[in-house]
C-alpha positions as CSV (number, residue, x, y, z in Angstrom):
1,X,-72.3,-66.0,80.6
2,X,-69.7,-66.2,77.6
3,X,-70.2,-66.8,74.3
4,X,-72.4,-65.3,71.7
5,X,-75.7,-66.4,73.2
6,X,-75.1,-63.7,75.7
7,X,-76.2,-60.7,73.0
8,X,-79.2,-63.1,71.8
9,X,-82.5,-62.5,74.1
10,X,-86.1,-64.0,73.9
11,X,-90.0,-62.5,74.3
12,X,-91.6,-64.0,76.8
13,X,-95.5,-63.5,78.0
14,X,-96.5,-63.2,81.2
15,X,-99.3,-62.0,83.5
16,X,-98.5,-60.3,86.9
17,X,-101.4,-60.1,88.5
18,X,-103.2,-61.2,85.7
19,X,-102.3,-57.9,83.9
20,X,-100.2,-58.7,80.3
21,X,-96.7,-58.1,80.7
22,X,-93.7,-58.8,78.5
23,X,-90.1,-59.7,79.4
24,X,-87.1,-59.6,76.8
25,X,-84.2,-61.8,79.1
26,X,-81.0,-63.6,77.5
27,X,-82.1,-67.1,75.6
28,X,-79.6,-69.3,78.3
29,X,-82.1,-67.9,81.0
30,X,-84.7,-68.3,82.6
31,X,-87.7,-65.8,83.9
32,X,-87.5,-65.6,87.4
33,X,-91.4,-65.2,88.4
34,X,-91.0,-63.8,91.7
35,X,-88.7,-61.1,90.2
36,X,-90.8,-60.6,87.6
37,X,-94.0,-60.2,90.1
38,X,-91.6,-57.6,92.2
39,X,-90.9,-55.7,89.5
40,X,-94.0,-55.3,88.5
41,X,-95.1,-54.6,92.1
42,X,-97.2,-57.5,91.8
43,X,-98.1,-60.1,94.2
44,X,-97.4,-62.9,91.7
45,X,-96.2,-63.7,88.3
46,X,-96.5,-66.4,85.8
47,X,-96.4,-67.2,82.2
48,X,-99.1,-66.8,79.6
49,X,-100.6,-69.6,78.3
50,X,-99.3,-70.1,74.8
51,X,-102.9,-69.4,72.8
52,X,-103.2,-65.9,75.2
53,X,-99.8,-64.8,74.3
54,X,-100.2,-65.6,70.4
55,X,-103.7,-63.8,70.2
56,X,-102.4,-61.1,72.5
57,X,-99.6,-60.6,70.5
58,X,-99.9,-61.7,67.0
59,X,-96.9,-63.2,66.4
60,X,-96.6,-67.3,66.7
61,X,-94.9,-68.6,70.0
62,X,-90.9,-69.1,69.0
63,X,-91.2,-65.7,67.0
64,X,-92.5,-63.5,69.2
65,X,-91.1,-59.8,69.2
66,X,-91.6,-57.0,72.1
67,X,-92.1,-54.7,68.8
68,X,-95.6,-54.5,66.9
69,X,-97.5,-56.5,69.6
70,X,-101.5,-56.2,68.8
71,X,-101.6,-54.3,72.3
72,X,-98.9,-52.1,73.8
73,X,-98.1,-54.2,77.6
74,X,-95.2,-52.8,79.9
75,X,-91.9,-54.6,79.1
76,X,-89.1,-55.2,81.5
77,X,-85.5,-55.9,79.8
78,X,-83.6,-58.2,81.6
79,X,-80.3,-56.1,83.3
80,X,-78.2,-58.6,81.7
81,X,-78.5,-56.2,78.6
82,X,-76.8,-53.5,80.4
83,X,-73.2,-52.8,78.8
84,X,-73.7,-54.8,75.7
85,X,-73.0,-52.7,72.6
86,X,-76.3,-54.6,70.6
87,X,-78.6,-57.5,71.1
88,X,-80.8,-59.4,69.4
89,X,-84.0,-59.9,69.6
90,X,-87.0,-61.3,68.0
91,X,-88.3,-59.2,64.9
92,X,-91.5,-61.3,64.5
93,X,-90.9,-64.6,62.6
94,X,-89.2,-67.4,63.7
95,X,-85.2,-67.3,62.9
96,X,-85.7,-63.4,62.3
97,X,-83.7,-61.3,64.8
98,X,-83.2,-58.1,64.5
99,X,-79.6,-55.9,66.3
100,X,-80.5,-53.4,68.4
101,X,-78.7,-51.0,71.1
102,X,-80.0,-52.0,74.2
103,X,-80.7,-48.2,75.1
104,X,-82.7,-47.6,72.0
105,X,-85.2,-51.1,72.8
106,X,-85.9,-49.5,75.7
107,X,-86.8,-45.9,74.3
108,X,-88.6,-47.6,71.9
109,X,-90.9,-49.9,74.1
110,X,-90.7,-47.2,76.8
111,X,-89.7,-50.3,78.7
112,X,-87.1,-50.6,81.9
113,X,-84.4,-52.4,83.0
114,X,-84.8,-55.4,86.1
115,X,-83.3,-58.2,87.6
116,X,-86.1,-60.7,86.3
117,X,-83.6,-64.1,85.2
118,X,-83.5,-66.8,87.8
């Protein structure tokens, strides 16, 4: 990846195993499930239906943030983060992003880093 896109990262809604999870990964990719089942130690992964992830959440699908969800899930960051200065994510309305270190997301969300893109 080159280009600006690269800093700029989406929310995404899962369930592995049927258990919430949450997956920040760069917008020009997409979730790998099977990665995202493994490393979750699950035996399968798959997206959450939009109406789940929006109640789940409380944001609206398209401005979803991994900060201030309704209920704290485990969140996975996608490795592609690793050795960028800042990224952006979603800070809860659509068009909103907010700049963050990639090092202080995951303190914040007490999330990890994985190979989770396809």
């Amino acid at each position: 990846m080159n280009g600006w896109y690269e800093k700029v990262f989406k929310t995404l809604m899962a369930k592995a195993d049927e258990q919430p999870v949450c997956i920040v990964i760069p917008v020009a990719c997409e979730a790998g499930m099977k990665k995202v089942a493994a490393a979750f130690s699950a035996r399968k992964a798959k997206m959450m239906p939009v109406p789940d992830a929006e109640r789940m959440t409380g944001f609206q699908v398209g401005g979803i943030s991994p900060f201030g969800q309704k209920k704290k899930v485990p969140v996975l960051l996608a490795q592609e983060a690793e050795g960028q200065a800042t990224i952006f994510v979603n800070g809860g309305g659509r068009g909103l992003q907010v700049e963050v270190r990639p090092e202080d997301l995951l303190r914040a969300l007490d999330a990890r880093l994985a190979d989770v893109t396809a």
